[in-house]
Backbone bond lengths (Angstrom), bond angles and torsions (degrees), N, CA, C in turn:
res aa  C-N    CA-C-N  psi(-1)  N-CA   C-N-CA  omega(-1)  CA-C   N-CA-C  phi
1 X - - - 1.444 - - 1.529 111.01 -
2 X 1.182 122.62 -32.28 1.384 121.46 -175.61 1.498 119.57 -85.73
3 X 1.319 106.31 -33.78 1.857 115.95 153.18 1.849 92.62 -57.53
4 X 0.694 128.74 -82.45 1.491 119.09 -154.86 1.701 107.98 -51.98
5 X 1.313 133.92 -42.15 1.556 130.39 143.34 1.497 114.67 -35.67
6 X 1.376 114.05 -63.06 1.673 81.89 -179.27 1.473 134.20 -91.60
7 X 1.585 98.26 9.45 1.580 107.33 156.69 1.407 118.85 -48.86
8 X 1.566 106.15 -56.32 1.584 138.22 -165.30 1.257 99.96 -51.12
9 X 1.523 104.24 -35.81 2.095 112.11 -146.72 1.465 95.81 -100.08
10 X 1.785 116.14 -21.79 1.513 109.99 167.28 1.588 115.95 -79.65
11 X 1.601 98.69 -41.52 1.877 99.19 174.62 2.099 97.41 -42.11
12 X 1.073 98.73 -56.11 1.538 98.81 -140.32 1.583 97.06 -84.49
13 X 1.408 124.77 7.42 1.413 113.85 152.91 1.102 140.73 -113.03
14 X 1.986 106.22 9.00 1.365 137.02 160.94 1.373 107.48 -68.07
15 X 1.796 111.67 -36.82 1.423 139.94 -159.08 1.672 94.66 -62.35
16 X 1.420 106.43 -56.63 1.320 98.15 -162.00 1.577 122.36 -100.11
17 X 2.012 93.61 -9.87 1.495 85.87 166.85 1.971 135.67 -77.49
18 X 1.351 70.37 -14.71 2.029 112.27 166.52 1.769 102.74 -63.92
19 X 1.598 101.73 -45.73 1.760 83.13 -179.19 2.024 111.24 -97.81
20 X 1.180 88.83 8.76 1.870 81.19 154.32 1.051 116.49 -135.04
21 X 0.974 118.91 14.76 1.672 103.15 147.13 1.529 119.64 -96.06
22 X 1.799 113.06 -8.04 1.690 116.67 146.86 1.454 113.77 -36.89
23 X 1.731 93.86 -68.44 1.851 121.67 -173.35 1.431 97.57 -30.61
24 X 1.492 113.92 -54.64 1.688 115.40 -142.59 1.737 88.27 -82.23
25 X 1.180 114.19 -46.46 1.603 101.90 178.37 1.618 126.35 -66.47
26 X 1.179 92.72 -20.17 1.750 92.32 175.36 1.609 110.55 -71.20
27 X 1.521 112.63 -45.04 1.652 111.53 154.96 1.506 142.40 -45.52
28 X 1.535 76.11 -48.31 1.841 79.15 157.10 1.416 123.28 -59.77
29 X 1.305 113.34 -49.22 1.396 110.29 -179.58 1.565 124.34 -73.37
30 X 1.080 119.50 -19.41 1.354 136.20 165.26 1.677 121.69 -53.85
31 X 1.824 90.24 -54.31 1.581 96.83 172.04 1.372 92.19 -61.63
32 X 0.887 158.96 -96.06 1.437 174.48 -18.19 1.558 93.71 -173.10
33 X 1.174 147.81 -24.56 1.550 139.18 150.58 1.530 104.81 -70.12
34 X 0.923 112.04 -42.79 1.512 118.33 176.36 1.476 109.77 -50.68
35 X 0.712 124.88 -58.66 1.788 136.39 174.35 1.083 95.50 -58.89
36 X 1.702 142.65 -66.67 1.053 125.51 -162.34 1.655 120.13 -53.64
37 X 1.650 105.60 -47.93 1.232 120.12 176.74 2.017 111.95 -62.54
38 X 1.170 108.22 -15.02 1.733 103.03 162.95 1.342 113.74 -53.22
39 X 1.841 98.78 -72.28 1.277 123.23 -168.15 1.559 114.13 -32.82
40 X 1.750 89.35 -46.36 2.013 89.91 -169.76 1.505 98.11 -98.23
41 X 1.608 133.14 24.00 1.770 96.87 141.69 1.617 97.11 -105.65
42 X 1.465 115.65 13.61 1.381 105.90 -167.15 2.019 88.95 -73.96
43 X 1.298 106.28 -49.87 1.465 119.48 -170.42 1.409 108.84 -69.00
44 X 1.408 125.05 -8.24 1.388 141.03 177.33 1.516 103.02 -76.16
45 X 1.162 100.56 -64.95 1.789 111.09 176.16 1.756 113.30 -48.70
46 X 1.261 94.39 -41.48 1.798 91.15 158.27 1.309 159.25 -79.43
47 X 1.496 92.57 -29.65 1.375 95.87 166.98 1.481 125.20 -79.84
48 X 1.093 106.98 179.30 1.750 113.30 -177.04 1.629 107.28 -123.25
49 X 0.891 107.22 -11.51 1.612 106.15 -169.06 1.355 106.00 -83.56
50 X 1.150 122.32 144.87 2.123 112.39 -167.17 1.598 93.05 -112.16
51 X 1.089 131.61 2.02 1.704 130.64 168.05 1.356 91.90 -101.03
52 X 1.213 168.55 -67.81 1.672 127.16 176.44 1.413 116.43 -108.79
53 X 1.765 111.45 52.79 1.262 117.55 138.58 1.934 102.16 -92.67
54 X 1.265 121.54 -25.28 1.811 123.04 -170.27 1.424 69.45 -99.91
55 X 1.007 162.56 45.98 1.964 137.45 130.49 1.914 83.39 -110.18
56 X 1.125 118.16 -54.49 1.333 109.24 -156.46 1.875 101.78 -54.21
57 X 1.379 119.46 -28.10 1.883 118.62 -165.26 1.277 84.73 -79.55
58 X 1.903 125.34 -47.57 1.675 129.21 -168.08 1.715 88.81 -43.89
59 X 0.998 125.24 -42.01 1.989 117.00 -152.64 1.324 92.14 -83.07
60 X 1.812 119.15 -49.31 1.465 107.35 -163.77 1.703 106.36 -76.50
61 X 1.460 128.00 -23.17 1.550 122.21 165.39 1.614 92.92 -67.15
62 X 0.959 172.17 -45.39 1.670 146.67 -142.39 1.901 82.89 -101.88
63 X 0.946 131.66 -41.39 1.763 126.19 -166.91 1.736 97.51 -78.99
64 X 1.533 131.96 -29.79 1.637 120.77 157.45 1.707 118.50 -75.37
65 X 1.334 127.36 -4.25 0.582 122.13 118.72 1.425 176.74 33.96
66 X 1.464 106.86 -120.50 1.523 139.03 156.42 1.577 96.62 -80.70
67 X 1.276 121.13 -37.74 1.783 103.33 -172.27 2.105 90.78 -73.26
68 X 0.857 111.29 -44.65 1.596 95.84 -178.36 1.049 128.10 -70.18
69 X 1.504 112.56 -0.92 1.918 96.39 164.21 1.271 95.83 -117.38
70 X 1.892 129.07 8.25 1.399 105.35 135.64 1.379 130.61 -83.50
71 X 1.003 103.61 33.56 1.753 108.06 -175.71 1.989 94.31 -114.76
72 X 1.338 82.79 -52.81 1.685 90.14 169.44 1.623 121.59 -27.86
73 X 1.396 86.50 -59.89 1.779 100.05 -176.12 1.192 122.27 -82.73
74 X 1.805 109.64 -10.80 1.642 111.90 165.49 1.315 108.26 -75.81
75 X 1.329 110.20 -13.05 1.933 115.21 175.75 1.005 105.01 -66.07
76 X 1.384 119.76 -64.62 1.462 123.86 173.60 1.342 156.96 -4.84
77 X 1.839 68.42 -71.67 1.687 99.62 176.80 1.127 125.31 -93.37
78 X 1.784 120.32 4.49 1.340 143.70 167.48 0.930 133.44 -94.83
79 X 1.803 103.65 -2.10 1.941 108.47 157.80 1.228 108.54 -80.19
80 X 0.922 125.86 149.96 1.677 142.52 177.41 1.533 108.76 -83.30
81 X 1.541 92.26 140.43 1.547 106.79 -168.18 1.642 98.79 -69.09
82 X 1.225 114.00 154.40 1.483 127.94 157.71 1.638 118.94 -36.54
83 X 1.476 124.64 137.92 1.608 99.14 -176.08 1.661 108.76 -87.00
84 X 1.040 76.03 159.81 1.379 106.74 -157.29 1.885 103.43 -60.42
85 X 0.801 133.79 -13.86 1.487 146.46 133.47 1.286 114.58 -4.25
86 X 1.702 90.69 -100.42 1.069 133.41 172.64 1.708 129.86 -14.63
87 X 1.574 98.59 -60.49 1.416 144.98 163.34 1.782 101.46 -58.31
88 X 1.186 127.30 -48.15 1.122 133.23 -173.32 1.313 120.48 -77.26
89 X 1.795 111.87 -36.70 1.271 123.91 158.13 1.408 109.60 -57.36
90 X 1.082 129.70 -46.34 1.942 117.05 -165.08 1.510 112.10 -75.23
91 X 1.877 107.20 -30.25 1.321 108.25 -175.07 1.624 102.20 -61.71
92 X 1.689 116.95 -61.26 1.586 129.83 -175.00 1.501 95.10 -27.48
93 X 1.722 120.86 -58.62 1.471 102.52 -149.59 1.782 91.69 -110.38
94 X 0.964 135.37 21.05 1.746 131.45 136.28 1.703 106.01 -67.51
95 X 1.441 102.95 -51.81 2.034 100.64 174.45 1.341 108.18 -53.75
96 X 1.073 119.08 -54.44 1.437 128.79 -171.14 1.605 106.00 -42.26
97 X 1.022 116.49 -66.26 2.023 130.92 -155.63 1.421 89.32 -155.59
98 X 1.750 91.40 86.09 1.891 97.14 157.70 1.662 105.71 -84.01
99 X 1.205 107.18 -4.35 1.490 92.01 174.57 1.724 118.34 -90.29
100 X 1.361 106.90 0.25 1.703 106.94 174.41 1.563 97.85 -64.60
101 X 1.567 122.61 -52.81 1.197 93.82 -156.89 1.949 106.01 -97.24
102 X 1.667 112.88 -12.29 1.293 103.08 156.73 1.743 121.33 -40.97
103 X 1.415 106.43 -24.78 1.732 102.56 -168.93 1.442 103.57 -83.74
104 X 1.238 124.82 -1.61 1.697 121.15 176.51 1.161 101.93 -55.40
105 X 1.260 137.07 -66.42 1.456 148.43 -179.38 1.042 88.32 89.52
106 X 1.489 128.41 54.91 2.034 108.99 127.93 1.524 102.26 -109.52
107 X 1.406 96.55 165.41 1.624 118.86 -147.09 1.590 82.98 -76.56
108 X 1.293 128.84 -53.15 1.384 118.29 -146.48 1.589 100.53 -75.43
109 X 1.253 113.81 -3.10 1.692 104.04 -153.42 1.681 89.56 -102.15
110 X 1.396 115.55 -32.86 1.341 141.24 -159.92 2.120 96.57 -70.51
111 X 1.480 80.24 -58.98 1.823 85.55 171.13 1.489 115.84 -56.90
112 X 1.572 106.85 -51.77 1.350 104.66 -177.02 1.715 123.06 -46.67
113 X 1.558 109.82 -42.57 1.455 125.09 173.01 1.658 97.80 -45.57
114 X 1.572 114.85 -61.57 1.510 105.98 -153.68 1.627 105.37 -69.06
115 X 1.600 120.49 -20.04 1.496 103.21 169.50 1.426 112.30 -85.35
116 X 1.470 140.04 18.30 1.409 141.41 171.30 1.562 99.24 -98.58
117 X 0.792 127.31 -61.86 1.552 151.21 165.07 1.484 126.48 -25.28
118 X 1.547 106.92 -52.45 1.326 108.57 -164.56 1.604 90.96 -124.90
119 X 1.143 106.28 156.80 2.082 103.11 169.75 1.615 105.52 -99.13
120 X 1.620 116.98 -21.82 1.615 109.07 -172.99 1.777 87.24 -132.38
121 X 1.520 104.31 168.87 1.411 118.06 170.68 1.064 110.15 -60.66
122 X 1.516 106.35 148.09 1.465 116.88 179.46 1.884 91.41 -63.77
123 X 1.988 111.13 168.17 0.933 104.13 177.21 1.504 87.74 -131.16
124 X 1.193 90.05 140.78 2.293 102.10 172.68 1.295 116.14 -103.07
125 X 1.224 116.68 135.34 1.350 121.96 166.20 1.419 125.70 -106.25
126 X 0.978 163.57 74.70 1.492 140.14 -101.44 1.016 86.84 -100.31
127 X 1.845 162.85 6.39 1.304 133.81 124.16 1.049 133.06 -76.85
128 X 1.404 126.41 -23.23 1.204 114.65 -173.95 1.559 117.18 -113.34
129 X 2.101 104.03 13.05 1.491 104.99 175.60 1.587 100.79 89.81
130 X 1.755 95.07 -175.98 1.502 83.16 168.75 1.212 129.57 -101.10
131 X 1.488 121.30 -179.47 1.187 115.84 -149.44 1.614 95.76 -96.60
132 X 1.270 101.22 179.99 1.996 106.59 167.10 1.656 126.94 -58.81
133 X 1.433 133.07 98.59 0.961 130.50 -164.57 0.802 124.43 -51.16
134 X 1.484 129.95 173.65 1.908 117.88 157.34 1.807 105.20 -106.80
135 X 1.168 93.76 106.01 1.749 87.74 170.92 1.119 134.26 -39.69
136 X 1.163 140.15 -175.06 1.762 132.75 -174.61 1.476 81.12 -129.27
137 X 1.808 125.62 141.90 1.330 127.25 -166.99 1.491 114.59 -52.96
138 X 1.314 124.96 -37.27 1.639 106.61 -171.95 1.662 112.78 -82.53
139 X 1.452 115.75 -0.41 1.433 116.03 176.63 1.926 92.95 -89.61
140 X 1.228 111.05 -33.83 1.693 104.39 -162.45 2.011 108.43 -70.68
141 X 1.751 82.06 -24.76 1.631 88.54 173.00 1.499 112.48 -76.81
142 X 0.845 136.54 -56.39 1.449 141.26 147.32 1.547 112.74 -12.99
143 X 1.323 128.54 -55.89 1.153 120.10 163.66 1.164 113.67 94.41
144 X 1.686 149.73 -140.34 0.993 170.99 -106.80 1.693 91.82 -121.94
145 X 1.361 122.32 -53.16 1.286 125.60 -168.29 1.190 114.06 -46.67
146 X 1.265 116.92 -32.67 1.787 126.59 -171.20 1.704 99.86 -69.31
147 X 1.069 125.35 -23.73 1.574 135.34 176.95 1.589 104.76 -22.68
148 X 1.351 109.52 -58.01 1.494 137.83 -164.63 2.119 87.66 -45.07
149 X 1.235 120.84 -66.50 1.649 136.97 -165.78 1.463 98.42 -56.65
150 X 1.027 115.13 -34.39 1.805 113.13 -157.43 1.305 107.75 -80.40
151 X 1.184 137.78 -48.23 1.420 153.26 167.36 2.197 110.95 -23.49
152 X 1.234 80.88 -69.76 1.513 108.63 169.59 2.219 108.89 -51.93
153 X 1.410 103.75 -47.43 1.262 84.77 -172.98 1.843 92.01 -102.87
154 X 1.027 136.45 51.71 1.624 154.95 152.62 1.559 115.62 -99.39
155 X 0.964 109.56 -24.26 1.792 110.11 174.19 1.692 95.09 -119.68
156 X 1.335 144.81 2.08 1.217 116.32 141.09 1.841 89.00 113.76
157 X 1.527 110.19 23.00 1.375 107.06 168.63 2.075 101.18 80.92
158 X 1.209 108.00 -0.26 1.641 110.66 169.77 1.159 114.26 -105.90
159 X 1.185 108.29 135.42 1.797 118.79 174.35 1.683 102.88 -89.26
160 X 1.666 95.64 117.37 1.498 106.37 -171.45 1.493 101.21 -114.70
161 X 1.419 121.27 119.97 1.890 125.17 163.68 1.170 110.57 -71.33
């Protein structure tokens, strides 16, 4: 259990040093449209020619723009992640009983489990069912416990008497 905590606590502080150094580049680039868009009303104000003064506004409308859905994504990326707790609690009890939330029975949530779950596609045999999966590493470390999930996706997600 404590290898699997500080797995969690390295994922999730790669996680967030990964989302500011997004933050810090989206600023950079922002300042940096900003500058661009100086330069061309600076060269706007100078020229005389009215066919690339209307190309020079065409560049600075497509660069306001691109600076506003990098502003967008500096929104984004400036809410703060969930604490890290929190996050740690859902993973423990998703490891715990992937079949609690496999038993919802919606399709997307059901799929989502089998790409957490497994590392390759299940394989079918249409006599003999499917075959032996390949776990995804923190279920293979886990071991035997995962037993409980497999049963359930062997009859095809139906509960058979």
């Amino acid at each position: 259990m404590k290898v699997t905590i500080a797995m969690f606590r390295t994922y999730w502080d790669m996680k967030v040093a990964r989302a500011n150094e997004n933050a810090q580049a989206i600023k950079a680039e922002i300042a940096e449209t900003e500058l661009q868009i100086g330069k061309l009303v600076n060269r706007i104000v100078e020229t005389n020619n009215d066919s690339v003064a209307r190309a020079l506004e065409n560049k600075i409308s497509e660069l306001e723009r691109h600076k506003l859905l990098l502003t967008e994504k500096a929104a984004d990326s400036a809410r703060p992640p969930p604490p890290f707790e929190e996050n740690l609690e859902l993973a423990l009890r998703f490891l715990a009983s992937p079949y609690k939330i496999w038993s919802s029975g919606v399709f997307e949530i059901r799929r989502l489990v089998l790409r957490i779950v497994f590392s390759e596609h299940l394989s079918y045999d249409r006599f003999d069912g499917y075959r032996t999966p390949k776990l995804s590493l923190p279920f293979r470390a886990l071991g035997p416990e995962i037993g409980q999930f497999l049963p359930e996706l062997r009859n095809g997600g139906r509960d058979r008497d």
